[in-house]
N, CA, C and O atoms as a MOPAC input file, in Angstrom:
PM7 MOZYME 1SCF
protein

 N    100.01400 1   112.07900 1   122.14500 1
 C     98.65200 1   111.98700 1   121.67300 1
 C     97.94100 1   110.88000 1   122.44100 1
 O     98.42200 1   109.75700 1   122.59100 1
 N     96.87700 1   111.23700 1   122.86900 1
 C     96.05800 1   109.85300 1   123.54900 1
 C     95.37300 1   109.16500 1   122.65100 1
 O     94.89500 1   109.60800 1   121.60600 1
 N     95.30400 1   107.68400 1   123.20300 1
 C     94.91300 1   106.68200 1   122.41700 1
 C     93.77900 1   106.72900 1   122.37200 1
 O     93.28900 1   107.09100 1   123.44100 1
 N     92.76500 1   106.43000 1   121.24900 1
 C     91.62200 1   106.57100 1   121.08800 1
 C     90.87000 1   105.05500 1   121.97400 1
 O     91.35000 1   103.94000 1   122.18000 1
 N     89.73000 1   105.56500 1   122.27700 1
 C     89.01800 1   104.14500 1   122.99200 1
 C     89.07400 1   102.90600 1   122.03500 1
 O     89.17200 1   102.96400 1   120.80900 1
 N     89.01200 1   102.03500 1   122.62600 1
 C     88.69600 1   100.59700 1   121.53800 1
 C     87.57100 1   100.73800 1   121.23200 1
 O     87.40300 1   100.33500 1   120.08100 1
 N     86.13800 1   101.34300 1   121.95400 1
 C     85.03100 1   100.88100 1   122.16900 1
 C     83.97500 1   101.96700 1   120.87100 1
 O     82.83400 1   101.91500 1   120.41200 1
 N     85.07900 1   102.78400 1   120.72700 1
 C     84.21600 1   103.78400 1   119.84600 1
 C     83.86400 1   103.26000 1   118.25100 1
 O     82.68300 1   103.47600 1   117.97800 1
 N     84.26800 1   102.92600 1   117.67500 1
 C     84.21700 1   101.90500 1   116.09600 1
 C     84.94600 1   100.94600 1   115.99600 1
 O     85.87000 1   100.58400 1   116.72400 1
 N     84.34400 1   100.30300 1   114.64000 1
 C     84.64800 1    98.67500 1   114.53400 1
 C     86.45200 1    99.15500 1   113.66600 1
 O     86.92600 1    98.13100 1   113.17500 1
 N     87.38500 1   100.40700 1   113.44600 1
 C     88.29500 1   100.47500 1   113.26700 1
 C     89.17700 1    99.94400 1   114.85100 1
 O     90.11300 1    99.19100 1   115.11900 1
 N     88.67100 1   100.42700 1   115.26400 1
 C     89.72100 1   100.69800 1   117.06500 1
 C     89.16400 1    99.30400 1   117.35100 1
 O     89.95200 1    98.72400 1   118.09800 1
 N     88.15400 1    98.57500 1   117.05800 1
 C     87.85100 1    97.47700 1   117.67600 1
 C     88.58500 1    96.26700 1   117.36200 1
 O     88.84800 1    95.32100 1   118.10400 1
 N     88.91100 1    96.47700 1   115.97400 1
 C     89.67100 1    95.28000 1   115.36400 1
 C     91.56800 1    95.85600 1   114.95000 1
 O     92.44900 1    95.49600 1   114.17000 1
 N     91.42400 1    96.76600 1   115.87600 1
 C     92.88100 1    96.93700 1   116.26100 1
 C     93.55000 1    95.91400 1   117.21900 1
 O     94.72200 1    95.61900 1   116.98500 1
 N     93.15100 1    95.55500 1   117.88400 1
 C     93.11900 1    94.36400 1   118.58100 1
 C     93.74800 1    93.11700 1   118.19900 1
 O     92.84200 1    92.52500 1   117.61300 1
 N     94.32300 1    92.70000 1   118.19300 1
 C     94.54100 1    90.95400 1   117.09200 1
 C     93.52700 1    90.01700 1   117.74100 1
 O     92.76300 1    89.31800 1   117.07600 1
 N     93.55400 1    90.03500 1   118.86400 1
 C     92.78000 1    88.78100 1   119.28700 1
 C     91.44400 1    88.96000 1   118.78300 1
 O     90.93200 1    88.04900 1   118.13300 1
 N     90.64800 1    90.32400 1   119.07000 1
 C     89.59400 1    90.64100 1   118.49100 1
 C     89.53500 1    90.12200 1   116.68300 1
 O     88.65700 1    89.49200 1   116.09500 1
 N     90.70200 1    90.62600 1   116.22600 1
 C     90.46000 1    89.87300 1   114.93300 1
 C     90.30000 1    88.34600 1   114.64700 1
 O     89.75300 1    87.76300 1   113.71200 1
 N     91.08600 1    87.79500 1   115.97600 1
 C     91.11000 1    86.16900 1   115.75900 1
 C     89.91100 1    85.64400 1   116.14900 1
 O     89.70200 1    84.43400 1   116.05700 1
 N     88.88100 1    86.61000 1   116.68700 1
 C     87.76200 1    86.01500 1   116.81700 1
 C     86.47700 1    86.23300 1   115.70400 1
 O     85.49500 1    85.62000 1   115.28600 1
 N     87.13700 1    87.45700 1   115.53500 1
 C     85.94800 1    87.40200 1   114.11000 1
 C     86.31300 1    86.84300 1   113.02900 1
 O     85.64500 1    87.15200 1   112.04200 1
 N     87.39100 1    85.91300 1   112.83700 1
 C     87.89800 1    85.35100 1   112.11800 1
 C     87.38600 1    83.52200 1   112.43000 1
 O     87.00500 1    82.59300 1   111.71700 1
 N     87.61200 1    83.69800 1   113.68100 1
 C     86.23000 1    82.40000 1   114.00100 1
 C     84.75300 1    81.91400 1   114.22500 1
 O     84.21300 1    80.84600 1   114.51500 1
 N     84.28800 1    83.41600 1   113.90600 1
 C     83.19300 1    83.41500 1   114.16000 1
 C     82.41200 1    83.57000 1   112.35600 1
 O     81.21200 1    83.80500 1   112.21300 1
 N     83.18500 1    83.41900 1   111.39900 1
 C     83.32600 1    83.50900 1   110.30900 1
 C     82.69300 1    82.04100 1   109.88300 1
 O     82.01700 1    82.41500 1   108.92500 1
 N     82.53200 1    81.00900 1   109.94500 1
 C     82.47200 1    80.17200 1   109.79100 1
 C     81.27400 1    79.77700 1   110.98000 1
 O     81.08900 1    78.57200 1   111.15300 1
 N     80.55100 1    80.63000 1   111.70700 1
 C     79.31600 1    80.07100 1   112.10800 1
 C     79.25800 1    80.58900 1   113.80600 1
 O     80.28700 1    80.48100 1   114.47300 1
 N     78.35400 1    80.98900 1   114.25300 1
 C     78.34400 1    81.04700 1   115.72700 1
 C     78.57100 1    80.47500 1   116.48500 1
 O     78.17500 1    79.31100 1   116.41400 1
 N     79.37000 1    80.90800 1   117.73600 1
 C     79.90700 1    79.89300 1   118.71700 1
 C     79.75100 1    80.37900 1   120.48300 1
 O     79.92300 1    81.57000 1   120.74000 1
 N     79.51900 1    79.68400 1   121.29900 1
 C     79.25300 1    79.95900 1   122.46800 1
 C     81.27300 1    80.55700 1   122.60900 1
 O     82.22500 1    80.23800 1   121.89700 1
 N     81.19000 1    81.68400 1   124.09400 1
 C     82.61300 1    82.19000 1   124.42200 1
 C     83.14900 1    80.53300 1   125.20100 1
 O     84.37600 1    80.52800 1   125.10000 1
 N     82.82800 1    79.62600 1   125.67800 1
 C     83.95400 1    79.15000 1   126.08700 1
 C     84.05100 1    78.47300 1   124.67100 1
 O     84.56300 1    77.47800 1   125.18500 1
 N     84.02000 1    78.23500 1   123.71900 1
 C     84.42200 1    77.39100 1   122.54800 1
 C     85.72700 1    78.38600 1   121.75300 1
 O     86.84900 1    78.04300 1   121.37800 1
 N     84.91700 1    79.94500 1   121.68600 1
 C     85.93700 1    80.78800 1   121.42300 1
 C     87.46900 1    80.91300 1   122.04500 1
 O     88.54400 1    80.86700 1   121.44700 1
 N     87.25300 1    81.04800 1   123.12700 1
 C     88.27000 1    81.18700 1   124.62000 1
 C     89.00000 1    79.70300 1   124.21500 1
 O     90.10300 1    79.74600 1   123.66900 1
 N     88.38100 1    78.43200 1   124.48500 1
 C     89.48400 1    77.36200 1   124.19100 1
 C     90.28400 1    77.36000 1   123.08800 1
 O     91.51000 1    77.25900 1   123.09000 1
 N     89.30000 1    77.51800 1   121.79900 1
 C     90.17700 1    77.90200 1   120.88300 1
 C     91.41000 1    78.99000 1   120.48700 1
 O     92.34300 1    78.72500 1   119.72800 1
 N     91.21300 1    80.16100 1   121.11800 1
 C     91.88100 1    81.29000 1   121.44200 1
 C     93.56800 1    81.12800 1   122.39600 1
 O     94.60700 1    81.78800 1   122.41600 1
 N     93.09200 1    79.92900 1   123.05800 1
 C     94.06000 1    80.04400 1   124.42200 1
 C     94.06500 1    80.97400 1   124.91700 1
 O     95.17000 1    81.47400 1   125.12500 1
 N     92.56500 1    81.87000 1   125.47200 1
 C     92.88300 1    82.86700 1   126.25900 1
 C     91.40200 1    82.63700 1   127.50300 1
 O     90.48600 1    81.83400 1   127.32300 1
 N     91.49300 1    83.26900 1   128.31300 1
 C     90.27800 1    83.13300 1   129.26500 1
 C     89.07300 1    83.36400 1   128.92500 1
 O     88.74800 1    84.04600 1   127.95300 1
 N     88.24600 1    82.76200 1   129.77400 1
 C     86.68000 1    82.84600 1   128.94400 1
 C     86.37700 1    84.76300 1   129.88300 1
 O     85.17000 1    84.97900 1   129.99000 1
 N     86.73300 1    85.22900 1   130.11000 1
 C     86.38900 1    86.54400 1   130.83000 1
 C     87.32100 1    87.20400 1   130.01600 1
 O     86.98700 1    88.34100 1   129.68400 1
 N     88.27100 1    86.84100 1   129.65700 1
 C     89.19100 1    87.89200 1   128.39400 1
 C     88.25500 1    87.49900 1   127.52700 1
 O     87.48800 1    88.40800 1   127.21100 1
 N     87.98200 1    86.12400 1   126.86900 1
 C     87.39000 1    86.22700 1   125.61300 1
 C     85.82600 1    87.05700 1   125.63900 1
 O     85.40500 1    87.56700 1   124.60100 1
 N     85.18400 1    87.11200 1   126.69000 1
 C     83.89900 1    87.92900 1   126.76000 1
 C     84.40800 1    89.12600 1   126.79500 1
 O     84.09400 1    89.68500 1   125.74400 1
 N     85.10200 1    89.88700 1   127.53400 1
 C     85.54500 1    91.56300 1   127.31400 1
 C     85.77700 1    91.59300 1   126.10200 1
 O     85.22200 1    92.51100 1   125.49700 1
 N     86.63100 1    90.66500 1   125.31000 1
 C     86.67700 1    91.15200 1   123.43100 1
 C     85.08200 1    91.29500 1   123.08100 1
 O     84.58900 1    92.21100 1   122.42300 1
 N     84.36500 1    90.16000 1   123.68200 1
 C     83.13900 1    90.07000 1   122.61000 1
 C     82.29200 1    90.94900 1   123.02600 1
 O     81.48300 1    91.20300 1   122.13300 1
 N     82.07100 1    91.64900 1   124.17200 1
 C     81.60100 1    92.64900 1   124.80000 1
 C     82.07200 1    94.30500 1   123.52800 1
 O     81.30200 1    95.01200 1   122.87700 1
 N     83.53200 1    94.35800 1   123.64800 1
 C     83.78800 1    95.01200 1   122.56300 1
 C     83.27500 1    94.99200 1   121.41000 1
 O     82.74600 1    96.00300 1   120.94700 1
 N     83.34500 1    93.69500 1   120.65400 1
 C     82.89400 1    93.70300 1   119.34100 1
 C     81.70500 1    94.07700 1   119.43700 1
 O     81.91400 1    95.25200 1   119.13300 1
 N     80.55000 1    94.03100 1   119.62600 1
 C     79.37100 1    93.60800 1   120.16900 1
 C     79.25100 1    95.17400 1   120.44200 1
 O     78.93300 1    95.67200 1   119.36200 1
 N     79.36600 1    96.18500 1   121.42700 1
 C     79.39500 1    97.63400 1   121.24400 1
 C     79.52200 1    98.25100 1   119.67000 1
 O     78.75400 1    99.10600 1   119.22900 1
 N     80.56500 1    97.69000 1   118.96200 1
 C     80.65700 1    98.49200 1   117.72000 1
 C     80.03200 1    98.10600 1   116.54800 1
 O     79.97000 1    98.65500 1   115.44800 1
 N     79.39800 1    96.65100 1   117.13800 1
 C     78.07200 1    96.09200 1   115.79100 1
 C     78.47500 1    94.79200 1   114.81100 1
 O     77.88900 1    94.43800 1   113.78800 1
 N     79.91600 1    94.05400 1   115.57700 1
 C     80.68700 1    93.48000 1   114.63300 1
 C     80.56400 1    92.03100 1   115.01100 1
 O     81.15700 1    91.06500 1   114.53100 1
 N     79.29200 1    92.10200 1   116.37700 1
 C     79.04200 1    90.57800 1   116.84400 1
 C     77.55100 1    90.77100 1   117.13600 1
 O     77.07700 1    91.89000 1   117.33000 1
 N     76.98100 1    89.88600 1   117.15500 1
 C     75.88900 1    89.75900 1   117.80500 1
 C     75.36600 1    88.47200 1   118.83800 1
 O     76.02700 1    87.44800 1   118.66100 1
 N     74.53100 1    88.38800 1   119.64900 1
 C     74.76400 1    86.98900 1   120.22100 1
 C     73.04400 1    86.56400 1   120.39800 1
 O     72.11600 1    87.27000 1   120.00600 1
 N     72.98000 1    85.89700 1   120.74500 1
 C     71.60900 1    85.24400 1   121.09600 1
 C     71.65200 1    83.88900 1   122.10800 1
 O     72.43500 1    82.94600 1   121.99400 1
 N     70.71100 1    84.03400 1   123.01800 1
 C     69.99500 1    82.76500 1   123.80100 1
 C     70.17300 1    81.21400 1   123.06300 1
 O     69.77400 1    80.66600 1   122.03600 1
 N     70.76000 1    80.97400 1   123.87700 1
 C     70.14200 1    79.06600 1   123.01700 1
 C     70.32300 1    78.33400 1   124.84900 1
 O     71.40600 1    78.03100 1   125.34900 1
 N     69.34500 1    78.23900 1   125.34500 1
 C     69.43600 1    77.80100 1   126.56300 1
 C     70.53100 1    78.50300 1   127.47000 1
 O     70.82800 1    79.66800 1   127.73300 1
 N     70.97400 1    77.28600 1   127.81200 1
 C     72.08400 1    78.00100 1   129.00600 1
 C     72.88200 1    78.78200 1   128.31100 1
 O     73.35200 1    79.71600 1   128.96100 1
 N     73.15900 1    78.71700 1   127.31700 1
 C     74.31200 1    79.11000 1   126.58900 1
 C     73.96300 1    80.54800 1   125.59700 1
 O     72.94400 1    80.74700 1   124.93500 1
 N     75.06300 1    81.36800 1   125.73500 1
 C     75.35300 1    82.81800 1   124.57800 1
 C     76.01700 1    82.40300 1   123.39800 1
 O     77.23800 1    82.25100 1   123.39700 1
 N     75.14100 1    82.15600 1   122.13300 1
 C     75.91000 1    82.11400 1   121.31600 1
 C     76.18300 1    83.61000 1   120.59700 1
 O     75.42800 1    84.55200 1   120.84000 1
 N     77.32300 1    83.74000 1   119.69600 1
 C     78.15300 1    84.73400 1   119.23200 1
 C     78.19700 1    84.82600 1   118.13600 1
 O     78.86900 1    83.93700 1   117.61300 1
 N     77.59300 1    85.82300 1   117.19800 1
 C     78.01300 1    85.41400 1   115.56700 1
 C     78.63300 1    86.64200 1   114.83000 1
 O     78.55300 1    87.68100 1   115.48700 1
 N     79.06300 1    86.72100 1   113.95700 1
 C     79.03700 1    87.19500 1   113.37000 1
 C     78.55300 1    88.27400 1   112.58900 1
 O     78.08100 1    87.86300 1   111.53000 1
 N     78.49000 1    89.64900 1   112.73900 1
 C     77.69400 1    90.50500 1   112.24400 1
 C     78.19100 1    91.28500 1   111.21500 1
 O     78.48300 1    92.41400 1   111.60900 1
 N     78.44400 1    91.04200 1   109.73800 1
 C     79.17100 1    91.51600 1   108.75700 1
 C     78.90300 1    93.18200 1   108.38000 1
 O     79.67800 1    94.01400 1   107.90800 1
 N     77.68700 1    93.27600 1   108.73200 1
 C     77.22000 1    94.69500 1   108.52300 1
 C     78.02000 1    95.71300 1   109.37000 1
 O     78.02900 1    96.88000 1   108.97800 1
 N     78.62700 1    95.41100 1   110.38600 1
 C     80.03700 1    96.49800 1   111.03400 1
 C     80.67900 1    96.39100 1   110.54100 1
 O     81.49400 1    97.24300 1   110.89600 1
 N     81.21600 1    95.64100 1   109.47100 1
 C     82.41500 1    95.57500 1   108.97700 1
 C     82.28000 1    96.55100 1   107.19000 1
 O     83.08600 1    96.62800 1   106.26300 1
 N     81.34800 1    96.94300 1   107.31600 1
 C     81.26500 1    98.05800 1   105.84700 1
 C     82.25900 1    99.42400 1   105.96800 1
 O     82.90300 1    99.84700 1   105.00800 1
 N     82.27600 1   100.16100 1   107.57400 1
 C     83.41000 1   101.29300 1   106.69500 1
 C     84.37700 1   100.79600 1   107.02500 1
 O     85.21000 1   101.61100 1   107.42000 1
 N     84.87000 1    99.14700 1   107.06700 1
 C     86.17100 1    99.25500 1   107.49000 1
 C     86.65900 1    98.63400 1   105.65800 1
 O     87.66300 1    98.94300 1   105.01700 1
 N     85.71200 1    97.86500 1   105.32300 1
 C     85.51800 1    97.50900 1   103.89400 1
 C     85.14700 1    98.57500 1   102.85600 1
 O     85.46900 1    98.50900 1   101.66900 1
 N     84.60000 1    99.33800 1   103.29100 1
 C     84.75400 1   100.74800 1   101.96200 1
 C     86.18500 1   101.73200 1   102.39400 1
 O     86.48700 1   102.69600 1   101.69000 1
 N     86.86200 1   101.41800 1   103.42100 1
 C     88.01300 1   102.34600 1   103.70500 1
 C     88.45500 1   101.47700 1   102.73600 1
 O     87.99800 1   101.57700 1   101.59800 1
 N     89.72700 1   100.17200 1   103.16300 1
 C     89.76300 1    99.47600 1   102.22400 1
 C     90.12400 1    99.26400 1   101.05000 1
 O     91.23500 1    99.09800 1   100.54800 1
 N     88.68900 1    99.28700 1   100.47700 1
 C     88.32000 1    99.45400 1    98.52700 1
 C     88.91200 1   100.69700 1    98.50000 1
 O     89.79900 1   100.57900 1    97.65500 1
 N     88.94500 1   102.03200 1    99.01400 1
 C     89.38600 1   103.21800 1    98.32500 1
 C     90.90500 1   102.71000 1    97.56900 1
 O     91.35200 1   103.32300 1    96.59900 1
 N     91.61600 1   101.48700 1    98.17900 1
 C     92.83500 1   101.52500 1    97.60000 1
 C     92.83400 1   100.48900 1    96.73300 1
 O     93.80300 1    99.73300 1    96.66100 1
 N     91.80400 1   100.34900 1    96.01900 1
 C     91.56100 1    99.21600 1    95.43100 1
 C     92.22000 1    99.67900 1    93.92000 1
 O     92.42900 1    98.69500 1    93.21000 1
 N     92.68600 1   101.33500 1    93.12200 1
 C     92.98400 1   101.49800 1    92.40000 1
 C     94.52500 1   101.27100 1    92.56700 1
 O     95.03900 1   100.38400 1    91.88500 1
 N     95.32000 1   102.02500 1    93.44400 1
 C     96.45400 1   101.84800 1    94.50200 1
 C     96.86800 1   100.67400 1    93.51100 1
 O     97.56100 1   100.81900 1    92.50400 1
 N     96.41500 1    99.69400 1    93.89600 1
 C     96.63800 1    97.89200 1    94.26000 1
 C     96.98900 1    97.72700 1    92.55200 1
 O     98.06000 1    97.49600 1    91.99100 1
 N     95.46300 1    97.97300 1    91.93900 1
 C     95.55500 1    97.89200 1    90.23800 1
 C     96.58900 1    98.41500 1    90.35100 1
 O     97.62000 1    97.75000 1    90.44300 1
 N     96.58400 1    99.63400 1    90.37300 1
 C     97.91700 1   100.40500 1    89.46800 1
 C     99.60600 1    99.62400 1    89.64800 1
 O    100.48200 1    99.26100 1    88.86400 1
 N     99.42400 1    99.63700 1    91.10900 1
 C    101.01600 1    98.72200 1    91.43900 1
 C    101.31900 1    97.50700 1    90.70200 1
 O    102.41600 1    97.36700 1    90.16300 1
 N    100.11900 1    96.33500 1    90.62800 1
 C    100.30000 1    95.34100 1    89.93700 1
 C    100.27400 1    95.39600 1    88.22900 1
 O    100.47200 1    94.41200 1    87.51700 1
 N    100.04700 1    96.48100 1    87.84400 1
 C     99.70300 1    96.70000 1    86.50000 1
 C    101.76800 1    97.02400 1    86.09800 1
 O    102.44000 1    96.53200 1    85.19100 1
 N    102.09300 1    97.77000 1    86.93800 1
 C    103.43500 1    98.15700 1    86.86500 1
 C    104.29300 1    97.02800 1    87.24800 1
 O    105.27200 1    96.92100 1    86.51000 1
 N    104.22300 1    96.24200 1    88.09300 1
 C    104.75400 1    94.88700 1    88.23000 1
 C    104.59200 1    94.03900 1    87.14300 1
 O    105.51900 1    93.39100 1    86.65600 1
 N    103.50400 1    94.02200 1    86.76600 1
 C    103.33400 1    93.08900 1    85.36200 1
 C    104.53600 1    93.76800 1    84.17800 1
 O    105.34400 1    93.15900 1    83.47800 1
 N    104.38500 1    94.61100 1    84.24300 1
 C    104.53900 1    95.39800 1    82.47800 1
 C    106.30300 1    95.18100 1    82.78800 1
 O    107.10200 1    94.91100 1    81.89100 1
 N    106.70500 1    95.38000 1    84.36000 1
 C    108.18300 1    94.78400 1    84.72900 1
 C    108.64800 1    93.20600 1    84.21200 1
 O    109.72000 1    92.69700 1    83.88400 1
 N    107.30700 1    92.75100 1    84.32100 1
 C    107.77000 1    91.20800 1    84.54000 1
 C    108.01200 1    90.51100 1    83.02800 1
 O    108.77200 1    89.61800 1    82.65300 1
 N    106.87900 1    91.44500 1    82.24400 1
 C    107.09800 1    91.37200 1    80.81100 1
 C    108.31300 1    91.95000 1    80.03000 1
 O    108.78100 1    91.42500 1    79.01900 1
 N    108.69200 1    92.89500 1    80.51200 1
 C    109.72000 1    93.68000 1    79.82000 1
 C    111.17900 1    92.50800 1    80.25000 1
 O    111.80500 1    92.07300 1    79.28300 1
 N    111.56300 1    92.13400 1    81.46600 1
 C    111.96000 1    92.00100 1    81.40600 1
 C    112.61900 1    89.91500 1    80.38000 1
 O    113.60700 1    89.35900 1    79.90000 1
 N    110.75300 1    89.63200 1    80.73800 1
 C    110.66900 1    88.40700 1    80.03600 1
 C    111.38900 1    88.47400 1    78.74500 1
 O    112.09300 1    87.59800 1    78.24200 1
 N    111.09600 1    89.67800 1    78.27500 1
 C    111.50700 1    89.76700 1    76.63400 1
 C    113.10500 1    90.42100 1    76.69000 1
 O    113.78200 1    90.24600 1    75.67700 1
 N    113.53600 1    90.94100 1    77.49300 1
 C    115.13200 1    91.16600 1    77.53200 1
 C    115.89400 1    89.67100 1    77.42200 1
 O    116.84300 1    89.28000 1    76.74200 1
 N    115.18900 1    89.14300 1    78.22900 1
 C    116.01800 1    87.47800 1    78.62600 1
 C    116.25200 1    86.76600 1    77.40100 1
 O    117.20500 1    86.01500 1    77.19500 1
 N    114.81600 1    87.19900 1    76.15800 1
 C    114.34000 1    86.47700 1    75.02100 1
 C    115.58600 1    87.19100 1    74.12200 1
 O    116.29000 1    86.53800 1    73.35100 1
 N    115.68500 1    88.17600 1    74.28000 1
 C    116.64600 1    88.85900 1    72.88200 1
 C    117.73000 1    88.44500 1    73.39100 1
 O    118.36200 1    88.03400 1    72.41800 1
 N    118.50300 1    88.25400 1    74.53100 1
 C    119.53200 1    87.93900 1    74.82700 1
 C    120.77300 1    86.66200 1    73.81600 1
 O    121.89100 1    86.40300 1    74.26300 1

């Protein structure tokens, strides 16, 4: 099966790890790419091809501030990866609801003991 492009949605985009480690820094406020890149330990031309990526699928945005590109954050790409997600948000209840009712049952075995 061929691999789907990175470039087509913010799913394939944040398949990536590094891509995630940057929207994970960019979380906390906009940043020019060499601030990203140092922080990253990776090249400022690797770290622009990620942000070039993100940035195609809507999950960065950047703007002018003089010499410099800053990079931010654009949360609004990140909705169908956040309503995929939530679909398992019952999933999650239900498992922990069954973990609990384990943790109780067995609390009270220990008690009659």
């Amino acid at each position: 099966m061929a691999r789907a492009a990175t470039t087509s949605d913010a799913f394939n985009a944040i398949a990536e790890p590094q891509r995630r480690d940057i929207l994970a820094l960019l979380r906390t406020g906009e940043r020019p790419v060499t601030e990203l890149a140092q922080e990253l330990g990776m090249s400022q031309p690797g770290a622009s091809k990620h942000l070039r990526v993100l940035r195609e699928v809507g999950l960065v945005r950047v703007r002018g501030a003089g010499k410099q590109r800053l990079y931010a954050l654009d949360a609004r790409g990140l909705r169908p990866v956040h309503e995929w997600v939530g679909g398992f948000e019952q999933f999650w209840n239900e498992t922990f609801d069954r973990l609990d009712t384990y943790v109780q049952d067995l609390k009270q075995s220990r008690q009659e003991e």
